[in-house]
MARMAR-139661 format. One record per residue (C-alpha): x, y, z; residue in one letter. Coordinates in nm, 3 decimals. Layout:
REM MARMAR-139661
((X Y Z) a)
...
END
This chain:
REM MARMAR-139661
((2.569 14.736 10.905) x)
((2.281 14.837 11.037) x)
((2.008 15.137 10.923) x)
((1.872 15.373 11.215) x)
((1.908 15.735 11.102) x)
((1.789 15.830 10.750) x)
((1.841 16.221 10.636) x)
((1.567 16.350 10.425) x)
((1.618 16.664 10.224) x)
((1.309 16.798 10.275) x)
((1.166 17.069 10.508) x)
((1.038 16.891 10.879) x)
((0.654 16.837 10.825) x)
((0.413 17.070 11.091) x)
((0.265 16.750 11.170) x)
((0.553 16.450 11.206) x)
((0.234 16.227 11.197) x)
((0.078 16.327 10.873) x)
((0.430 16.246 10.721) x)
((0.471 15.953 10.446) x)
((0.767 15.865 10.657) x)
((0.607 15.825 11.018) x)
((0.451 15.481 11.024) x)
((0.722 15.342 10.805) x)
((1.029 15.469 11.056) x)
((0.777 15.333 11.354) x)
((0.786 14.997 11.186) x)
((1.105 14.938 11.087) x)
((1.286 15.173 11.381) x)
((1.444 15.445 11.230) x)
((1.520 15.772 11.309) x)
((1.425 16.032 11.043) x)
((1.516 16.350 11.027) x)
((1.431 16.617 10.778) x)
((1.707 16.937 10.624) x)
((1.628 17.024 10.291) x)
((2.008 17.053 10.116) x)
((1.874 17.304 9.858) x)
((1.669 17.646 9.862) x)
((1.472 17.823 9.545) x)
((1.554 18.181 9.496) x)
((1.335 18.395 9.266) x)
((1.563 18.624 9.034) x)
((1.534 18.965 9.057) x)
((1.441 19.205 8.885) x)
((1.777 19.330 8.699) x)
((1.833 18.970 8.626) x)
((1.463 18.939 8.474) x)
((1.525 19.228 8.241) x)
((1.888 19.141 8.157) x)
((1.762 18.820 8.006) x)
((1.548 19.025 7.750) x)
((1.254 18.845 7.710) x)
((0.939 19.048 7.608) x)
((0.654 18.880 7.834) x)
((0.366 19.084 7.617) x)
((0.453 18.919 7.337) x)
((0.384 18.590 7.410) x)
((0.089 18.439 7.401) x)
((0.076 18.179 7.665) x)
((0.297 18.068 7.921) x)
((0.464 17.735 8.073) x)
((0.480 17.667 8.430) x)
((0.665 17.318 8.564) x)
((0.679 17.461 8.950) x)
((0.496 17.663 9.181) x)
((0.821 17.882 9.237) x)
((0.835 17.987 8.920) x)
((0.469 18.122 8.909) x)
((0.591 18.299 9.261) x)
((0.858 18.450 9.079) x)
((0.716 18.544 8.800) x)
((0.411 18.734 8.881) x)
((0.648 18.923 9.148) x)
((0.905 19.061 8.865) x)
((0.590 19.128 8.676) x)
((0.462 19.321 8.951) x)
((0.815 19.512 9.001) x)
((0.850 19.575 8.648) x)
((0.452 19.711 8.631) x)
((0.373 19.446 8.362) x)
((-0.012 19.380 8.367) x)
((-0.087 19.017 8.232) x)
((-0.378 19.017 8.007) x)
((-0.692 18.807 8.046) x)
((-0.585 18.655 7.701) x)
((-0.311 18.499 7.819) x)
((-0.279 18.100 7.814) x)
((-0.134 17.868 8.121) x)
((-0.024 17.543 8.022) x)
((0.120 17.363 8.345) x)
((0.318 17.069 8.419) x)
((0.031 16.946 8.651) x)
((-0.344 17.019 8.827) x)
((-0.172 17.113 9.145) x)
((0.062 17.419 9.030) x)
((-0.260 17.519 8.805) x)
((-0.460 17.543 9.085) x)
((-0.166 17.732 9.248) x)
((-0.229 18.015 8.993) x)
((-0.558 18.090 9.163) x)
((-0.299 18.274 9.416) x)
((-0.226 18.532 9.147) x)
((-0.544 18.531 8.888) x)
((-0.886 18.469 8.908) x)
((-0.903 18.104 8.759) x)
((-1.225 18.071 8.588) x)
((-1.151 18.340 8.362) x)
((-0.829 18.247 8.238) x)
((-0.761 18.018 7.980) x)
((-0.537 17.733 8.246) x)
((-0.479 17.347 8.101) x)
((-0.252 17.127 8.261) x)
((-0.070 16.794 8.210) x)
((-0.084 16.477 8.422) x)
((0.345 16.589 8.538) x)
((0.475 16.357 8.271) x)
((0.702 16.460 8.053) x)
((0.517 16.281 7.753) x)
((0.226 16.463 7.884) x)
((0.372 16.778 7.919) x)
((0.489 16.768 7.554) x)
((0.145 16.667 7.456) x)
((0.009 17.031 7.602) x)
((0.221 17.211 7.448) x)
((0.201 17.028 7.087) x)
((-0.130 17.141 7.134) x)
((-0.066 17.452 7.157) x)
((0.197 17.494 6.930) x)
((0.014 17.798 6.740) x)
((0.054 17.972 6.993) x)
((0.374 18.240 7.103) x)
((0.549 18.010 7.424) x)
((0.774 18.129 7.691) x)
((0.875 17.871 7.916) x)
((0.979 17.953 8.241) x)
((1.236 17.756 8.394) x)
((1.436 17.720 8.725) x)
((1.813 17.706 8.656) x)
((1.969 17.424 8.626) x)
((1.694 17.218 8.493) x)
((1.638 16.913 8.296) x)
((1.764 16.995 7.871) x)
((1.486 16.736 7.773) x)
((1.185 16.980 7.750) x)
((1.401 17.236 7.589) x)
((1.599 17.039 7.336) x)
((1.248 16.843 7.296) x)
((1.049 17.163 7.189) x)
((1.360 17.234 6.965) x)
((1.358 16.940 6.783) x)
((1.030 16.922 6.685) x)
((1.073 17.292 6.556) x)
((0.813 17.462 6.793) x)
((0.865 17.863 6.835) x)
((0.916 17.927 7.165) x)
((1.128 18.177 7.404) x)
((1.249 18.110 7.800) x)
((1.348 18.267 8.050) x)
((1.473 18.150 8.413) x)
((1.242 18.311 8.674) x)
((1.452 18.101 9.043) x)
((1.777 17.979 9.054) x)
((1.854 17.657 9.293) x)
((2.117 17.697 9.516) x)
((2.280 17.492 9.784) x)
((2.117 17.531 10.182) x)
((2.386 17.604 10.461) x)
((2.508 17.277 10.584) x)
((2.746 17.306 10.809) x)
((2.507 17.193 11.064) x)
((2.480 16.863 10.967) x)
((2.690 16.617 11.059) x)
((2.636 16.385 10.765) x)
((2.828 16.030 10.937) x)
((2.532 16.030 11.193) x)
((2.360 15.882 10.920) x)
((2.334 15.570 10.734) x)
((2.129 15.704 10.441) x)
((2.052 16.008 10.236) x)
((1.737 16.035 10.054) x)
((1.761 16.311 9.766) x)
((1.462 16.415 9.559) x)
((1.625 16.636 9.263) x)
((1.963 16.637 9.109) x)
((1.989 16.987 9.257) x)
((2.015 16.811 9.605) x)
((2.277 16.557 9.475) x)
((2.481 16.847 9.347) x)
((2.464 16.996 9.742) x)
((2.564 16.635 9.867) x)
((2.815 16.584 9.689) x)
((2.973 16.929 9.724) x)
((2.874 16.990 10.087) x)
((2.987 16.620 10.227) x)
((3.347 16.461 10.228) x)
((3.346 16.160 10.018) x)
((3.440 15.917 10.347) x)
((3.164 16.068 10.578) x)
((2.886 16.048 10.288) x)
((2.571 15.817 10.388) x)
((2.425 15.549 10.135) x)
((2.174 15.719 9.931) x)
((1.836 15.662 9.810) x)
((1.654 15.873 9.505) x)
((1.312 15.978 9.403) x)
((1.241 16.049 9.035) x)
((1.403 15.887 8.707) x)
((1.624 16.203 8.641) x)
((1.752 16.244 9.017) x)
((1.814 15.882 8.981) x)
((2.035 15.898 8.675) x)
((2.183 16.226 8.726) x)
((2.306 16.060 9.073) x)
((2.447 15.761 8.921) x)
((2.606 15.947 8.642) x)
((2.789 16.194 8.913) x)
((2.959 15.882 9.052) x)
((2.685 15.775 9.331) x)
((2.573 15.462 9.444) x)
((2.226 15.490 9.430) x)
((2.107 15.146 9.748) x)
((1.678 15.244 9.622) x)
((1.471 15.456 9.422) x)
((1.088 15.510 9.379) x)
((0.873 15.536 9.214) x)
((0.895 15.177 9.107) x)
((0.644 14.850 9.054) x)
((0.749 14.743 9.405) x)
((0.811 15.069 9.547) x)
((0.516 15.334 9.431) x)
((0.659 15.619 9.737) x)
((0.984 15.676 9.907) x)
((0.852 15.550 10.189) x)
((0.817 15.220 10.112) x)
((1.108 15.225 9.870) x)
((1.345 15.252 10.214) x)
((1.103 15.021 10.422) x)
((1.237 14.772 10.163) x)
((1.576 14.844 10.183) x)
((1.593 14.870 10.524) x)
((1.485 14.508 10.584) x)
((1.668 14.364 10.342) x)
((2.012 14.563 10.461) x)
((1.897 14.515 10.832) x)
((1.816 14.153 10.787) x)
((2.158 14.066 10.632) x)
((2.099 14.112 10.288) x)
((2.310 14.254 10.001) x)
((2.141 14.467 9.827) x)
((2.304 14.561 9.434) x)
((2.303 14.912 9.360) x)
((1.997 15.083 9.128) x)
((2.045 15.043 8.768) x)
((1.847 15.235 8.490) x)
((1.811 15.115 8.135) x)
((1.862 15.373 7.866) x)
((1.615 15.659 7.870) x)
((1.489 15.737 7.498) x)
((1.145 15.917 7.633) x)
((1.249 16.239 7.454) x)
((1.346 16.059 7.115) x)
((1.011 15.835 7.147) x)
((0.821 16.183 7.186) x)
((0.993 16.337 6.906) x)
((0.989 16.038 6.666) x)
((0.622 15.992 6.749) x)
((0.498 16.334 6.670) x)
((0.723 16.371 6.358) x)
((0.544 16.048 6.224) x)
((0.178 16.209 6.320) x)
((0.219 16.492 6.131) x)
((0.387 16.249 5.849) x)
((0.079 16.077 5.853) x)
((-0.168 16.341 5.918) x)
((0.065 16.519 5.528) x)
((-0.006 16.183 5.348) x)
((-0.344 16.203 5.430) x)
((-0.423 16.612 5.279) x)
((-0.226 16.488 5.007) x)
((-0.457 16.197 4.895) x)
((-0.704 16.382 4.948) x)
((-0.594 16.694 4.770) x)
((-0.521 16.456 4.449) x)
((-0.849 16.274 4.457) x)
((-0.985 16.647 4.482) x)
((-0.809 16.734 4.157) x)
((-0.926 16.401 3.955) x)
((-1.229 16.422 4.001) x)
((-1.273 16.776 3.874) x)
END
């Protein structure tokens, strides 16, 4: 079989040019076209209240996408709750805070952000485990950050600000395609739901958690990025493309066990282990010397 159309779930770029995708579907001859399978809805505002989470009395707040900020500083504004200056953003990464400067004026808040690792995520907010959290999430979303945080005992409240649901697709006519490439496990839960098993493309992932989530749902995943060989979607298909257009089988994607959260959790436990050994020595050295 051979690969000409690819379906990406993603909105069509302004400029097809600019797109990651362009010179790679010149070079190998595909067809690409773009429908995102899922769309982000903010909550409202009776769903914001029902949850009842007291935003005052928190002390900082955790963003991991730039719909949740949306969504929460328009409840806020429907609900008349003014933010104080005193409040802490700890985000996920640089780009969503540099996104707040839509909704605050940045120098004079107190923003920090992670590199959009989890490891680095959990880092940030370790460090700034004194103070009262509320993360806000998008629902579903990944346990590990919240069973992570609960684990290592950290005091912390959340509250789901956008809720993913699935894009109308009854426009697309998934067998004109020979591959699927799915970016969340949002948009594997719209393939799978909005396609008939026999008329479902191959598919190809982006992201370690879209990856498993995929595999664990009963999909073959054919390529994945980011990996050693393939650092961007783009080139992740480029590669499977010529191998499956050359002749080639290609064995599906499979992931070793993921431990990150346990590693996290066993690492800081054994910190602060460490860092009570050390007061301890010290405290008793303290005392024999008096």
């Amino acid at each position: 079989m051979k690969i000409t159309s690819v379906l990406v779930s993603q909105p069509r770029p302004a400029v097809i040019e600019k797109s990651p995708f362009y010179e790679m579907s010149q070079k190998c001859e595909l067809a690409i076209e773009y429908s995102p399978l899922i769309k982000v809805e903010g909550v409202s505002l009776k769903e914001f209240r029902s949850q009842r989470i007291e935003v005052l009395d928190h002390t900082a707040l955790i963003f991991t996408s730039r719909t949740t900020v949306d969504s929460f500083f328009k409840v806020c504004e429907q609900a008349r709750i003014t933010i104080p200056e005193t409040m802490k953003y700890l985000c996920s990464t640089e780009a969503i805070a540099l996104y707040l400067q839509k909704y605050i004026v940045y120098r004079k808040r107190k923003i920090s952000f992670a590199d959009g690792s989890f490891t680095g995520l959990m880092d940030l907010i370790v460090k700034n485990k004194a103070e009262k959290l509320l993360l806000t999430l998008t629902e579903p979303h990944k346990p590990e950050l919240v069973q992570t945080m609960e684990k290592l005992k950290l005091k912390f409240d959340q509250i789901v600000l956008a809720r993913t649901v699935s894009a109308d697709l009854s426009t697309i006519d998934p067998a004109k395609y020979q591959l699927a490439v799915l970016y969340s496990p949002a948009e594997v839960t719209a393939f799978l739901n909005g396609f008939e098993e026999d008329k479902r493309p191959m598919v190809a992932t982006f992201g370690d958690g879209t990856t498993r989530f995929a595999i664990a749902h009963g999909l073959s995943v054919r390529a994945m990025a980011p990996t050693p060989q393939a650092p961007s979607m783009a080139k992740a298909i480029e590669l499977f493309v010529s191998k499956i257009n050359a002749g080639e089988d290609v064995e599906p994607v499979v992931l070793a066990d993921n431990h990150q959260a346990e590693d996290f959790v066993k690492a800081v436990q054994a910190k602060d282990s460490r860092r009570y050994k050390s007061k301890k020595t010290t405290a008793a050295t303290t005392t024999t010397k008096k």
